[in-house]
C-alpha positions in Angstrom: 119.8 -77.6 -46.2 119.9 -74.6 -43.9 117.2 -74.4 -41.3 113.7 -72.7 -41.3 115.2 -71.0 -37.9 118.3 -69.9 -39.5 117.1 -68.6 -42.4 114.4 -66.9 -40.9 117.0 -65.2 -38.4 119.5 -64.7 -41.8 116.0 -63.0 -43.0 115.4 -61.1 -40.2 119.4 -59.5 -39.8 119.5 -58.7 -43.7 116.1 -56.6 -43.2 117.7 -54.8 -40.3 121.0 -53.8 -41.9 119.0 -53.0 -45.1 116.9 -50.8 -43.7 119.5 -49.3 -41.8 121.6 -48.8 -45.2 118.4 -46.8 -46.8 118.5 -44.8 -43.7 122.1 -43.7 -44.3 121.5 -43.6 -48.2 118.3 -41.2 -47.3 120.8 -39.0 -45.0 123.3 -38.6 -47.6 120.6 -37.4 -50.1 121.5 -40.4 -52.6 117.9 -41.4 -53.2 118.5 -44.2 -55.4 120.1 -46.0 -53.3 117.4 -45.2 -50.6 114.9 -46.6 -52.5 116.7 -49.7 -53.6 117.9 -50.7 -50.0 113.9 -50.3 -48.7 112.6 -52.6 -51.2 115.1 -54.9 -50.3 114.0 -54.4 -46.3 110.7 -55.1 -47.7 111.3 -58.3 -49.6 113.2 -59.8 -47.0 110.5 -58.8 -44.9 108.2 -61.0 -47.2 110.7 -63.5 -46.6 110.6 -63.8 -43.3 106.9 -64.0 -43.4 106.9 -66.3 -45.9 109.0 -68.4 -43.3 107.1 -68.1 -40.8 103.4 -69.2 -43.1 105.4 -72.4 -44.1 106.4 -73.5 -40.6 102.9 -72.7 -39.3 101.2 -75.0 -42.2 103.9 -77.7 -41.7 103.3 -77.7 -37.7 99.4 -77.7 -38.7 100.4 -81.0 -41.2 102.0 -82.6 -38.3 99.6 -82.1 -35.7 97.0 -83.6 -38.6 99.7 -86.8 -38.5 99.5 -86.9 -34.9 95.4 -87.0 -34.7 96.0 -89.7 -36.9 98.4 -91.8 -35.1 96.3 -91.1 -31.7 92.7 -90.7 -31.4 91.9 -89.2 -28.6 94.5 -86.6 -27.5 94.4 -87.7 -23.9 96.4 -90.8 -22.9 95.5 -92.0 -19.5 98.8 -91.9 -17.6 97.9 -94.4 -15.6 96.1 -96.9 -17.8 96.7 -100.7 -17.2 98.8 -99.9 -14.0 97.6 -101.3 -10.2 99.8 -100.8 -7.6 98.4 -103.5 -5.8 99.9 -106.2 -8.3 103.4 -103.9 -7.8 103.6 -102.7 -11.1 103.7 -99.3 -10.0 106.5 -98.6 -6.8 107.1 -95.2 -7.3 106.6 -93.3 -3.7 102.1 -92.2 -3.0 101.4 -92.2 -6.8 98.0 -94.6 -7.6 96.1 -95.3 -9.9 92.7 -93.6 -8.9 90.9 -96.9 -9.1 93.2 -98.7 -6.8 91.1 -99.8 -4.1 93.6 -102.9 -2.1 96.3 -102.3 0.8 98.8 -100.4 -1.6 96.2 -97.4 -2.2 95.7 -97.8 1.5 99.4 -97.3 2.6 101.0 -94.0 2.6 
């Protein structure tokens, strides 16, 4: 299956060389085909923005999925970590609560 992203950009380059072919259909003076390439440019249009609803109500679903999974959208970073105890070595980061000789030390 092609991708949203792909077909959307598909979409987006048909809608362009449409509407540049009713242009040049217009200029000739063949109506007909004016008309004909515009409402194409327009349905691809609707296409694209048809795209473009689906991926916004699938990221909505997701984001649902993910409230879910987590509860509170914050994670503490630095929950169940104490430097003191040496589970966390990496250079002045501390857990705020960290209160012993490795807060201390810089």
């Amino acid at each position: 299956m092609i991708s949203a992203r792909i077909r959307y950009v598909l979409l987006a380059l048909a809608a362009v060389g449409l509407l540049a072919a009713g242009l040049a259909w217009a200029k000739a003076g063949v109506w007909t085909g004016a008309v004909g390439s515009l409402y194409l440019t327009c349905a691809c249009l609707l296409g694209c923005a048809r795209i473009r609803a689906t991926i916004a109500r699938r990221q909505d679903e997701q984001e649902l999925e993910l409230e879910a999974l987590t509860p509170g959208r914050w994670t503490e970073p630095w929950a169940g970590w104490c430097c003191e105890r040496g589970w966390l070595t990496h250079a002045d980061l501390h857990h705020p609560d960290c209160t012993g000789a490795g807060a201390q030390q810089r």
